[in-house]
NUDREN-334061 format. One record per residue (C-alpha): residue in one letter; z, y, x. Coordinates in Angstrom, 1 decimal. Each point is the difference from the previous one (the first is absolute). Layout:
residuo A; zz Z; yy Y; xx X;
...
This chain:
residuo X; zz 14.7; yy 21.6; xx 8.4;
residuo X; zz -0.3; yy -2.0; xx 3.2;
residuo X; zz -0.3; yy -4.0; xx -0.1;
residuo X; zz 3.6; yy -1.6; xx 1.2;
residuo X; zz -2.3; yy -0.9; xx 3.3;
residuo X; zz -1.1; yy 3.6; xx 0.4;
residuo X; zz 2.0; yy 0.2; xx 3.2;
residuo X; zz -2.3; yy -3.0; xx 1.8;
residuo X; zz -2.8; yy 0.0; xx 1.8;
residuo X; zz -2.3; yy -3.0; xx 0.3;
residuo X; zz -2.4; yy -1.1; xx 2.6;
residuo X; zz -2.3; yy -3.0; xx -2.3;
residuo X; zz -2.2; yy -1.5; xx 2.4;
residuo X; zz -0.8; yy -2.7; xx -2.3;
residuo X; zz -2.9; yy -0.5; xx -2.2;
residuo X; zz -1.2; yy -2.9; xx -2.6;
residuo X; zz 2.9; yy 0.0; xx -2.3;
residuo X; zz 3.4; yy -1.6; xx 1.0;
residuo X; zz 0.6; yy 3.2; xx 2.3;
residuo X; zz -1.3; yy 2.5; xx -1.7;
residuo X; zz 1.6; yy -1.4; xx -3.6;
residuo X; zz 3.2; yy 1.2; xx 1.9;
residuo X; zz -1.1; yy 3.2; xx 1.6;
residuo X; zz -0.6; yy 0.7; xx -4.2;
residuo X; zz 3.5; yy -0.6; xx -0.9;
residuo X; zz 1.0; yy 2.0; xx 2.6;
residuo X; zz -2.3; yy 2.9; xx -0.8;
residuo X; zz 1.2; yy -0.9; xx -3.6;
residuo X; zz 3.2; yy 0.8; xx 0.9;
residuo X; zz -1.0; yy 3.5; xx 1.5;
residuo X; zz -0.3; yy -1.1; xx 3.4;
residuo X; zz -2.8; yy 1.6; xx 2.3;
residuo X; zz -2.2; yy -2.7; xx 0.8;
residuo X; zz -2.6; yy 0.4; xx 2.1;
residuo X; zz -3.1; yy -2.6; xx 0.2;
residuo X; zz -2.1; yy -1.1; xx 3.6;
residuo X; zz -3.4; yy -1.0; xx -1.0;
residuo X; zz -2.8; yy -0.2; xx 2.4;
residuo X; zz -2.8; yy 2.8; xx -0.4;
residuo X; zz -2.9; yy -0.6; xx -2.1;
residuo X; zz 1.4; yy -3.1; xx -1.7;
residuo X; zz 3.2; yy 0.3; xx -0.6;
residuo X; zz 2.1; yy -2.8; xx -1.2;
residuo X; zz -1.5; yy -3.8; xx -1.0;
residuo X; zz 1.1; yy 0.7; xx -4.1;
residuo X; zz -2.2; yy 3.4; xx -0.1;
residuo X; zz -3.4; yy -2.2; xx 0.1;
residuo X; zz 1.5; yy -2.9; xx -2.5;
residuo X; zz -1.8; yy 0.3; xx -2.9;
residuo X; zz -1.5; yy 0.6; xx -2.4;
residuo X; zz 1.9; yy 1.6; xx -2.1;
residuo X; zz -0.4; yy 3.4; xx 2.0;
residuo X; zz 1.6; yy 3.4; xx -1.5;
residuo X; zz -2.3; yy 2.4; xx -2.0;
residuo X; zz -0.8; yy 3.4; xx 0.5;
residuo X; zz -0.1; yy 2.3; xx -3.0;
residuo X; zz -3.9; yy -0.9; xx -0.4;
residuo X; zz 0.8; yy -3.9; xx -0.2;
residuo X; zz -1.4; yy -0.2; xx 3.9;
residuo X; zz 1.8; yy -2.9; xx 2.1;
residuo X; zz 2.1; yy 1.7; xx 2.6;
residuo X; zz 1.1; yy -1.6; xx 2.7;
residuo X; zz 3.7; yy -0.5; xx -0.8;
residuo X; zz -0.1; yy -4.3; xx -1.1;
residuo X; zz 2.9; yy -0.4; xx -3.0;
residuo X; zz 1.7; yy -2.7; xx 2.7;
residuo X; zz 0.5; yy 3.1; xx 2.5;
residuo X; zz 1.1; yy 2.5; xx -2.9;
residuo X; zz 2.9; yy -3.0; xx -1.1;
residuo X; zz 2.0; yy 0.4; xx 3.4;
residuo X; zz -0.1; yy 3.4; xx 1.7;
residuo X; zz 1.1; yy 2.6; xx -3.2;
residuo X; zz 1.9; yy 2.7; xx 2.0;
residuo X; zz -1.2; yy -0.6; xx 4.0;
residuo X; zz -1.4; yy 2.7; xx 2.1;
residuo X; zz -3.5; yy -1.6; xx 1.6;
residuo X; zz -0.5; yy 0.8; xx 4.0;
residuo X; zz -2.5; yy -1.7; xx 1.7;
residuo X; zz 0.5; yy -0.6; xx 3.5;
residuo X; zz -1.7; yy -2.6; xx 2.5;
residuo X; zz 3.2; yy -1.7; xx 1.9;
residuo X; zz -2.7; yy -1.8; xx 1.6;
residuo X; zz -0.3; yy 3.0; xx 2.5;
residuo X; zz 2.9; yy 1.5; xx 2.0;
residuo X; zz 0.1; yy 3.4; xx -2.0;
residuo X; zz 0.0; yy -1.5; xx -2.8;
residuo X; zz 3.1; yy -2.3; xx 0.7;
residuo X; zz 1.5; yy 2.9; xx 1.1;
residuo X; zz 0.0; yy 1.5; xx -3.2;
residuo X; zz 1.5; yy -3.0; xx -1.5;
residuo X; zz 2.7; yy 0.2; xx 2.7;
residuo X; zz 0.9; yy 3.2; xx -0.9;
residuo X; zz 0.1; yy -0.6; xx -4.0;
residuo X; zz 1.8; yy -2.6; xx 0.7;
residuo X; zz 2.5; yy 2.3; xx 2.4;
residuo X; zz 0.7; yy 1.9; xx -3.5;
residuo X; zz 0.4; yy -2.7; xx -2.7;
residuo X; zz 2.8; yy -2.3; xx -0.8;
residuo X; zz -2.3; yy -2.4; xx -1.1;
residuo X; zz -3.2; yy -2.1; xx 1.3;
residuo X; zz -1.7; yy -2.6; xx -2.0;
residuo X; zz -2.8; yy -2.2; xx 1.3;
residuo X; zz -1.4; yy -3.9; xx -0.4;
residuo X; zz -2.3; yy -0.8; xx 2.9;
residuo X; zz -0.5; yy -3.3; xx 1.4;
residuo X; zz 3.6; yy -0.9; xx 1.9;
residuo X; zz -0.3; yy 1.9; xx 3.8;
residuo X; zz -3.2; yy 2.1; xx -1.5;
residuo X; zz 1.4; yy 3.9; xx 0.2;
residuo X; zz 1.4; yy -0.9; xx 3.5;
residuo X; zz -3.2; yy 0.3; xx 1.9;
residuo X; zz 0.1; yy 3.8; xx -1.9;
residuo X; zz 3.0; yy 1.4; xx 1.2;
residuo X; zz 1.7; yy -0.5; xx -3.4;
residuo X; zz 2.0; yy -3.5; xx -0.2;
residuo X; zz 3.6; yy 0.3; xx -0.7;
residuo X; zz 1.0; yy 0.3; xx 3.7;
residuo X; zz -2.2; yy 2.8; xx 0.4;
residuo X; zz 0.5; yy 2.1; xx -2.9;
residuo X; zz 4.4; yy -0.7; xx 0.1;
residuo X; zz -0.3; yy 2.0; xx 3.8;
residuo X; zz -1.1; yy 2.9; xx -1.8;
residuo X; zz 1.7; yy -0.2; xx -3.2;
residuo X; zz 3.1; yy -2.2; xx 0.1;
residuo X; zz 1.2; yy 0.7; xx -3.1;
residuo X; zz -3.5; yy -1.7; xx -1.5;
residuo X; zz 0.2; yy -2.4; xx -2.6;
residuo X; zz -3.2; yy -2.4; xx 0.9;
residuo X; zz -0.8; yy -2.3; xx -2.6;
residuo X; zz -2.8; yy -2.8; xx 1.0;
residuo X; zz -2.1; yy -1.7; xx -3.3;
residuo X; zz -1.7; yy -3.1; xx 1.6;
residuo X; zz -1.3; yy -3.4; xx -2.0;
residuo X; zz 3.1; yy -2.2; xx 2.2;
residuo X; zz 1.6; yy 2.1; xx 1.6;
residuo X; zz 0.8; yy 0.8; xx 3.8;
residuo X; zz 1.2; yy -3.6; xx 0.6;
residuo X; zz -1.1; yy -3.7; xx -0.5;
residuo X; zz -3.3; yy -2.0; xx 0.3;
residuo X; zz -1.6; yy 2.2; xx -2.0;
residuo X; zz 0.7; yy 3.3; xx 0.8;
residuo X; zz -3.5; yy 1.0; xx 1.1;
residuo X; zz -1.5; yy -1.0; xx -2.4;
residuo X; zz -1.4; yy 2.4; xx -3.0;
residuo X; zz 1.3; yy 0.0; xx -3.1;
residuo X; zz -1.4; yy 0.7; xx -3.5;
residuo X; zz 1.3; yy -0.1; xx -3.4;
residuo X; zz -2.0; yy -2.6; xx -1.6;
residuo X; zz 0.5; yy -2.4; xx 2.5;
residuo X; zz 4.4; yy 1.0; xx 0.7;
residuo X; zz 0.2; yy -0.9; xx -3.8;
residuo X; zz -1.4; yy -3.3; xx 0.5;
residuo X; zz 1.8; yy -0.6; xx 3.2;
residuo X; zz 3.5; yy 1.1; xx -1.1;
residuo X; zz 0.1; yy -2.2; xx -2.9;
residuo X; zz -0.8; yy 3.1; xx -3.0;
residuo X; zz -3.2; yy -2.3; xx -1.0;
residuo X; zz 1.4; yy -3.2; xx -0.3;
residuo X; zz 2.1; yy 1.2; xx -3.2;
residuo X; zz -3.0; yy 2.2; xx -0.8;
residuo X; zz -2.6; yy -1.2; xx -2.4;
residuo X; zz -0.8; yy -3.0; xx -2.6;
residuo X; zz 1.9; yy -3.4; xx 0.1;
residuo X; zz -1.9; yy -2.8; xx 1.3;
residuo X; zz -1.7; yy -2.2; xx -2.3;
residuo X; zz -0.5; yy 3.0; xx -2.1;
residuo X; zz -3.3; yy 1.9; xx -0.6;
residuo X; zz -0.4; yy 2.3; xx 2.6;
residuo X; zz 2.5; yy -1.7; xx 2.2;
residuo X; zz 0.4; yy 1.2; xx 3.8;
residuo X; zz 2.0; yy 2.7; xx 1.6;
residuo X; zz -0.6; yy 4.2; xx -0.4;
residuo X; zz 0.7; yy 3.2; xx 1.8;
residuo X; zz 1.6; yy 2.5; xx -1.8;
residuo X; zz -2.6; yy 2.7; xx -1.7;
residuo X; zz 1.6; yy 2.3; xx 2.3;
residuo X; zz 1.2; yy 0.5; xx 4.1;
residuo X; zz 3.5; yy -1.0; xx -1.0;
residuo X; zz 0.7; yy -1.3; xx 3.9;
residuo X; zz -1.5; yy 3.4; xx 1.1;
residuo X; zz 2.2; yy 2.3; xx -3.1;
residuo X; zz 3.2; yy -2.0; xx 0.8;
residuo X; zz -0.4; yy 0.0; xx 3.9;
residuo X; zz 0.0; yy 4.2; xx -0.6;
residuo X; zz 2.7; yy 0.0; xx -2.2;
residuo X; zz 2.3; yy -1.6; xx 2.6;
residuo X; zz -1.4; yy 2.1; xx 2.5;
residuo X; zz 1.2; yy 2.6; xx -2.1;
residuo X; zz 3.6; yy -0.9; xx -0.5;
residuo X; zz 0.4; yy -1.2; xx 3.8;
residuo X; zz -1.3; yy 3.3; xx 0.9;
residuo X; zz 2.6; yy 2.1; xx -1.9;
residuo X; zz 3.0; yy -2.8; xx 0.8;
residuo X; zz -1.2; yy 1.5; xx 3.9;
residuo X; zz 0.2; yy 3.3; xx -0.9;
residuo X; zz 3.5; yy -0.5; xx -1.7;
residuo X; zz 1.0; yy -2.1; xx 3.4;
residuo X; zz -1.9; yy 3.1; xx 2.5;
residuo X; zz 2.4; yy 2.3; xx -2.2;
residuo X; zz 3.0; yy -1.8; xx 1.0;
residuo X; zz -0.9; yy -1.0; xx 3.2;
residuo X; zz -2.6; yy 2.5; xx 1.5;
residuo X; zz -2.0; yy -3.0; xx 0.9;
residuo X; zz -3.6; yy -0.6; xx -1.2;
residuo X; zz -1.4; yy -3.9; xx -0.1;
residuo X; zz -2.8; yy -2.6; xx -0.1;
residuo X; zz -0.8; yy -1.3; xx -3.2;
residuo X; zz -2.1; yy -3.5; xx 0.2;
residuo X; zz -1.0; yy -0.6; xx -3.4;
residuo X; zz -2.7; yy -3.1; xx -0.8;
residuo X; zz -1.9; yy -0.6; xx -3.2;
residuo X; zz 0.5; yy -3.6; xx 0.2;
residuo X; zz 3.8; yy 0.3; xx 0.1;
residuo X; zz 0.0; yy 2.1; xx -2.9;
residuo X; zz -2.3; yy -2.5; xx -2.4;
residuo X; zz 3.0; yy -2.5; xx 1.5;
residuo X; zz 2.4; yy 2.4; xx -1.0;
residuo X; zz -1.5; yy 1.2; xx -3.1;
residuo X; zz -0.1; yy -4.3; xx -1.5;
residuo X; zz 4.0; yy 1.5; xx -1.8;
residuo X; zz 0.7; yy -2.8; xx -2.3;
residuo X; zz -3.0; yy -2.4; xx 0.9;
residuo X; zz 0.9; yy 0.2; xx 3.5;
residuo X; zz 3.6; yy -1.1; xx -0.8;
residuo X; zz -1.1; yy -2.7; xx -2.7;
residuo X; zz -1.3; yy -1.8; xx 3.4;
residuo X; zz 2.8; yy 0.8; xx 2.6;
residuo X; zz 2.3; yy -1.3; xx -3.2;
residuo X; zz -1.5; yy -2.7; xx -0.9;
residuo X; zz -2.8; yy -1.3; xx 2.3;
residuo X; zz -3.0; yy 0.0; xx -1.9;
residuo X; zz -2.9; yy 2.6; xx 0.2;
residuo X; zz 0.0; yy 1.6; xx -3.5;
residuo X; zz -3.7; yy -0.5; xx -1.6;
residuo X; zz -2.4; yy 2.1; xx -1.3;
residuo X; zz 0.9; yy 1.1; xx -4.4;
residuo X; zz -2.6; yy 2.3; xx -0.4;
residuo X; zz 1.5; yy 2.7; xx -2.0;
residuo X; zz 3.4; yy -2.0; xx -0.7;
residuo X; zz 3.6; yy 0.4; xx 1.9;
residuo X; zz 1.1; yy -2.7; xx 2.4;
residuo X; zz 3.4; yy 0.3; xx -1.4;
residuo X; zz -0.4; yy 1.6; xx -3.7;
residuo X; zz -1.7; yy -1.1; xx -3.3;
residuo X; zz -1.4; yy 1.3; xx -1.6;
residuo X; zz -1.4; yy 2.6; xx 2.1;
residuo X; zz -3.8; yy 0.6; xx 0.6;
residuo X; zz -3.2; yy 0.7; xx -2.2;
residuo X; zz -0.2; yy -1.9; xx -3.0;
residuo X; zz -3.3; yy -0.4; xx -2.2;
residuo X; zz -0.4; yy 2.0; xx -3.3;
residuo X; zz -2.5; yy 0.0; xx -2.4;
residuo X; zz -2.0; yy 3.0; xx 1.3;
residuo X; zz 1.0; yy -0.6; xx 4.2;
residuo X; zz 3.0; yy 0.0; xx 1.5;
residuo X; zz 4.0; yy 1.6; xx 0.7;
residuo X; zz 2.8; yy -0.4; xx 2.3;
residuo X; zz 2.7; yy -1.6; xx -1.4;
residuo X; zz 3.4; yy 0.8; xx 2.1;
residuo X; zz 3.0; yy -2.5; xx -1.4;
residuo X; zz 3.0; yy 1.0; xx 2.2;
residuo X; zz 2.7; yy -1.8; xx -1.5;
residuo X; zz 0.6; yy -2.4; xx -2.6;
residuo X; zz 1.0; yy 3.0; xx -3.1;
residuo X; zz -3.5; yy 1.1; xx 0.8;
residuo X; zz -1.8; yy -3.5; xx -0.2;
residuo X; zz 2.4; yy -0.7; xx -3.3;
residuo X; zz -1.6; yy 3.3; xx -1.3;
residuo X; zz -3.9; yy -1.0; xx 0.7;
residuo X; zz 0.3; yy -3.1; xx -1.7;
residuo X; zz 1.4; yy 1.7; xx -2.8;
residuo X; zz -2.9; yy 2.3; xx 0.2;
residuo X; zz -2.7; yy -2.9; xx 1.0;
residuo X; zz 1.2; yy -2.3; xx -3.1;
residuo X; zz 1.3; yy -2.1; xx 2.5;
residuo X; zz 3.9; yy 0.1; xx -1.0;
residuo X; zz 0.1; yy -4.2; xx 0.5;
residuo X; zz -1.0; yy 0.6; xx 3.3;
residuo X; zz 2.6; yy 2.3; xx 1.1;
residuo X; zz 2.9; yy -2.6; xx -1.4;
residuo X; zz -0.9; yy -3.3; xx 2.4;
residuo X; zz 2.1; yy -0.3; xx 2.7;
residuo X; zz -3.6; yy -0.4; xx 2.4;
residuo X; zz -0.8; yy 3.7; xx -0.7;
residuo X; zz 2.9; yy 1.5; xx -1.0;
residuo X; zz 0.9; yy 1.4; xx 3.7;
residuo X; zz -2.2; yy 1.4; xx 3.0;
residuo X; zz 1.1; yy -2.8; xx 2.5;
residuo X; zz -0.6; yy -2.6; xx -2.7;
residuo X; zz -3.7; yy 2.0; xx -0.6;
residuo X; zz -1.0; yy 0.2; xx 3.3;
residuo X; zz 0.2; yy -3.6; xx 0.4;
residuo X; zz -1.7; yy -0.7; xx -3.6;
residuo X; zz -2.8; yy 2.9; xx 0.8;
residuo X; zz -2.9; yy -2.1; xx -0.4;
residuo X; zz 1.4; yy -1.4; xx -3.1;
residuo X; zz 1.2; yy 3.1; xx -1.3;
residuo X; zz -3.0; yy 2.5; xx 0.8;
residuo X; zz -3.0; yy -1.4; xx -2.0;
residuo X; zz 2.4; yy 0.0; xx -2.8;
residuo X; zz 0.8; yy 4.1; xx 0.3;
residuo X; zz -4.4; yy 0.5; xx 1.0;
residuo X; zz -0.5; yy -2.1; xx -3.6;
residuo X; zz 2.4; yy 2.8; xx -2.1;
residuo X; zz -1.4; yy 3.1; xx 2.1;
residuo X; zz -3.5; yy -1.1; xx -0.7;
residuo X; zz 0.3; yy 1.1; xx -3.6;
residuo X; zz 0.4; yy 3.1; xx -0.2;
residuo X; zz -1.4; yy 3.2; xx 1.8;
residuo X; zz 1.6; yy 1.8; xx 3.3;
residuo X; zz 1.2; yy 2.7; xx -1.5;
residuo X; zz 1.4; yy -2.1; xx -3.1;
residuo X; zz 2.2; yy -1.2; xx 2.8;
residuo X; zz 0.8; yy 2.8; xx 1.9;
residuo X; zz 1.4; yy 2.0; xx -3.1;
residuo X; zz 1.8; yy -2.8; xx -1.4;
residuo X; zz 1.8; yy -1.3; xx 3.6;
residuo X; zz 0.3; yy 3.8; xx 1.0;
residuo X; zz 2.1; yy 0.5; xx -3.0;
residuo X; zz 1.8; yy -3.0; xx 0.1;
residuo X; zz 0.6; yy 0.9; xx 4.3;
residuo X; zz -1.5; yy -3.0; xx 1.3;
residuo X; zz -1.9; yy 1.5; xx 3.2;
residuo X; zz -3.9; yy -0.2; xx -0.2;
residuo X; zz -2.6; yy 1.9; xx 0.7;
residuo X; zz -4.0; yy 0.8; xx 0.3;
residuo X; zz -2.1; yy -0.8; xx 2.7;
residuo X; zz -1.4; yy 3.2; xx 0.8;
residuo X; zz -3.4; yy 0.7; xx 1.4;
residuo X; zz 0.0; yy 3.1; xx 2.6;
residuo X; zz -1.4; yy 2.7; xx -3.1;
residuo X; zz 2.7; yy -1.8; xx -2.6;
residuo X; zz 2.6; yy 0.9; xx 2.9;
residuo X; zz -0.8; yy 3.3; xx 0.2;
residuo X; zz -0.4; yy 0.2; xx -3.7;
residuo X; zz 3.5; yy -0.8; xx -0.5;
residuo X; zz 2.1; yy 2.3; xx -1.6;
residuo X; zz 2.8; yy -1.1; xx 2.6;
residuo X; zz -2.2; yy 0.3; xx 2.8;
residuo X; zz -0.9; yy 3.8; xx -1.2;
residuo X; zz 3.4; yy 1.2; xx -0.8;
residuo X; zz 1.5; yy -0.8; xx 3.4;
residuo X; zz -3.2; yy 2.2; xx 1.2;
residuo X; zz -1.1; yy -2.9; xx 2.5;
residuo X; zz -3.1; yy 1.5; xx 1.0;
residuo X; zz -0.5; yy 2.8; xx 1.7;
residuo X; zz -2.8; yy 2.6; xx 0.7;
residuo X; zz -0.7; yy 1.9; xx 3.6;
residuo X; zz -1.9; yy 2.9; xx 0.8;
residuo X; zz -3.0; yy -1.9; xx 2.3;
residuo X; zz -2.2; yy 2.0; xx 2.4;
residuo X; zz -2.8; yy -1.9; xx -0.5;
residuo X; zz 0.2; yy -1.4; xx -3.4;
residuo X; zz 1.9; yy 2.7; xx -2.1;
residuo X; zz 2.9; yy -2.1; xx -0.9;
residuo X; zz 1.2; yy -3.9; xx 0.6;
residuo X; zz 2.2; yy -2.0; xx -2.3;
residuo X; zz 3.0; yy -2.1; xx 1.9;
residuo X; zz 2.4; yy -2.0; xx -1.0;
residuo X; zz 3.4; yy 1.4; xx 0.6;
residuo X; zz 3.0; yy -1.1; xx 1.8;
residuo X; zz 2.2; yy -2.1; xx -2.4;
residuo X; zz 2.9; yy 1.4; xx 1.4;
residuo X; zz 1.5; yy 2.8; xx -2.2;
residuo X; zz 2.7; yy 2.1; xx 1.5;
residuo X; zz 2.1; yy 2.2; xx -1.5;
residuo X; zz 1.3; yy 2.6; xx 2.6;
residuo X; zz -3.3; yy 0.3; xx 1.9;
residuo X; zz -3.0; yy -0.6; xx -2.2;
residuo X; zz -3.1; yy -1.1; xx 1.8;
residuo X; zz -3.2; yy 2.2; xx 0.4;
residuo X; zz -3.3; yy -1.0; xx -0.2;
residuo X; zz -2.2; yy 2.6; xx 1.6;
residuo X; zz -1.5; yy -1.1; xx 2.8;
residuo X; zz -2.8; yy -2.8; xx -0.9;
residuo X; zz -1.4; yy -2.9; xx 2.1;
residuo X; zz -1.6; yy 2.5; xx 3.0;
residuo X; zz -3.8; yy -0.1; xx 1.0;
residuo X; zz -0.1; yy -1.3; xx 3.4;
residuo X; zz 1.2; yy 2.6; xx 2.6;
residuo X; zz 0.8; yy 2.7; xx -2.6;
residuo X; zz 3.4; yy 0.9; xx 2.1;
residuo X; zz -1.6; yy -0.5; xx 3.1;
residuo X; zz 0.3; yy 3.9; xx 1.1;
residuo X; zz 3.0; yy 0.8; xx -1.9;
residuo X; zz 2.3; yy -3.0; xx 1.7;
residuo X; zz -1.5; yy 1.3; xx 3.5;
residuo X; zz 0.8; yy 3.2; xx -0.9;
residuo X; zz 3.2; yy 0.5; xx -1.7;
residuo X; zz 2.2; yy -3.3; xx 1.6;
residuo X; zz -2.0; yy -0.1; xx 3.4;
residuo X; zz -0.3; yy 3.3; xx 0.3;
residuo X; zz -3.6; yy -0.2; xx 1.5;
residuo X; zz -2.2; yy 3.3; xx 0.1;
residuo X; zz -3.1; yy 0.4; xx -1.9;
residuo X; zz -2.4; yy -0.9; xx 3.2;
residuo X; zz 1.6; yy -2.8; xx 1.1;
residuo X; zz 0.1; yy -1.7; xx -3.6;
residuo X; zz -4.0; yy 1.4; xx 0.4;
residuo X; zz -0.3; yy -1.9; xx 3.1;
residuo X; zz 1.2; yy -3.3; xx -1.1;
residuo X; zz -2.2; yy -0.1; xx -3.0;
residuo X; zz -3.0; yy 0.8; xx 2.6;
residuo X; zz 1.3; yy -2.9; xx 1.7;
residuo X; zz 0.2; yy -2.2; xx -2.9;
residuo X; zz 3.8; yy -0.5; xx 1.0;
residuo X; zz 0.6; yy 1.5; xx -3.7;
């Protein structure tokens, strides 16, 4: 059954992975997305590893697990828009898609041909959505922008990481390219709120879209604990700014989350804890009152978690519905009887390796179930068959170009 995209067509001129995260939603949702790379090396994320995909004979191939995380479902063409046929080709793709994706440097496709301007005279209806570090405007607009360093700039690190005066003190990046994964998400939902707004309108638009804005954006509550009350929140390792109890808390064999969201729920963990006394004074007894005793209130709870094993007191708080949980290593995830029955990987006929296991969408829908059958492509796999069957170009001339290293 087609994906509820199926009737799209995207132009992803965007590599690394805040672009091409979206171009996978959007091939995700059935849409026909169809990758630029350069010949002979393809996008940046093909060459980041180790860990490289294996063939059936345990071989490295030269798919990098980064590349294969971002571009399930894409057709790969290689073109050189550094030459004038080969922006040509673009131009014409782009003539026949709704959609164009692409983050180079602010101004950097203009010189090409295939800037906003350019590409609206010959598809007006385009929805053009720009993925830059700042964005097309301010002091820093031309400057590059990479996750690591948007994280720390837009405040994500500050609240990241060990309390100071703490072992181990001193601010952390997230273990994964949350700036990058959230920057494609929005580029996602923008995208579609300009396809709804085209459908009403007949108009296509420019969508300038920063990953600094969205870090800003992205701060939710801690953002709004300083625009309320003035002060910068501080790091709490795994704790809540505004809850308590809720982070890891030692047991005798490691550690759990511990997730107190109300004050039934902390009433019920001392009960559980042997800590009934605790639940009756009025210091601890609600979360405002807790948040502002935390440092009393927190060694007390590590002291009573300390004696007994994690799973002790997972079974026992599970049963009792007082929110908790493991902290999962990437095998114990996939382990997880949870994770398996909502079938979250997913395995891909590969032409170079046999078969790849993905990740799948998280997005379950009822009307138009999502396919998976088109894997993370080898570079230029769908060179021929884009040039033949949407640009209509003739054996010899798709021949030509490839003598010409256009293709």
């Amino acid at each position: 059954m087609p994906g509820p995209l199926s009737h799209l067509k995207v132009l992803d001129l965007s590599r690394i992975l805040a672009g091409p995260w979206a171009g996978q939603v959007f091939a995700d949702f059935g849409a026909e997305v169809i990758k630029i790379e350069r010949p002979g090396r393809g996008d940046d994320t093909r060459h980041w590893g180790p860990p490289y995909l294996k063939d059936d004979q345990g071989a490295d191939t030269s798919e990098a697990a980064y590349y294969l995380s971002a571009n399930r479902g894409k057709k790969s063409v290689t073109v050189d828009i550094t030459t004038a046929e080969g922006q040509q080709i673009v131009r014409d793709l782009a003539a026949r898609c709704d959609i164009l994706l692409e983050n180079y440097k602010v101004g950097g496709l203009k010189k090409y041909g295939l800037d906003y301007d350019a590409v609206r005279d010959i598809n007006p209806g385009i929805i053009y959505c720009s993925i830059t570090g700042f964005g097309q405007t301010g002091p820093y607009a031309q400057r590059a922008g990479y996750d690591a360093m948007i994280q720390g700039m837009g405040g994500l690190m500050s609240v990241t990481g060990v309390p100071e005066g703490q072992p181990g003190a001193g601010p952390q990046k997230v273990g994964v390219a949350v700036a990058d994964l959230m920057t494609g998400m929005y580029a996602v939902s923008a995208v579609l709120a300009a396809v709804i707004h085209r459908q009403e309108t007949g108009r296509g638009q420019y969508i300038d879209l920063a990953l600094l804005d969205t870090q800003v954006a992205w701060l939710a509550n801690q953002a709004q604990n300083f625009l309320t009350s003035g002060r910068s929140p501080e790091r709490q390792g795994t704790g809540h700014p505004n809850i308590v109890p809720y982070q890891a808390v030692p047991s005798r064999d490691g550690y759990f989350m511990l997730a107190v969201g109300n004050d039934d729920q902390f009433r019920r963990f001392c009960q559980i804890a042997g800590l009934d006394q605790v639940a009756d004074q009025p210091a601890y007894a609600t979360n405002a009152a807790r948040v502002l005793a935390r440092e009393q209130l927190v060694p007390i709870i590590e002291e009573a978690t300390r004696q007994r094993d994690s799973d002790w007191w997972l079974e026992k708080l599970s049963d009792a519905h007082v929110p908790c949980g493991p902290i999962n290593n990437l095998e114990q995830v996939f382990s997880d009887p949870q994770v398996q029955a909502r079938e979250m990987v997913v395995e891909q006929p590969h032409p170079t390796a046999g078969s790849v296991r993905t990740v799948r969408n998280p997005v379950v829908f009822s009307e138009s179930p999502l396919d998976y059958e088109q894997a993370p492509p080898v570079l230029g796999q769908h060179t021929e068959e884009v040039l033949r069957e949407i640009l209509d170009r003739g054996p010899e001339e798709i021949e030509a170009l490839r003598r010409q290293d256009i293709v």
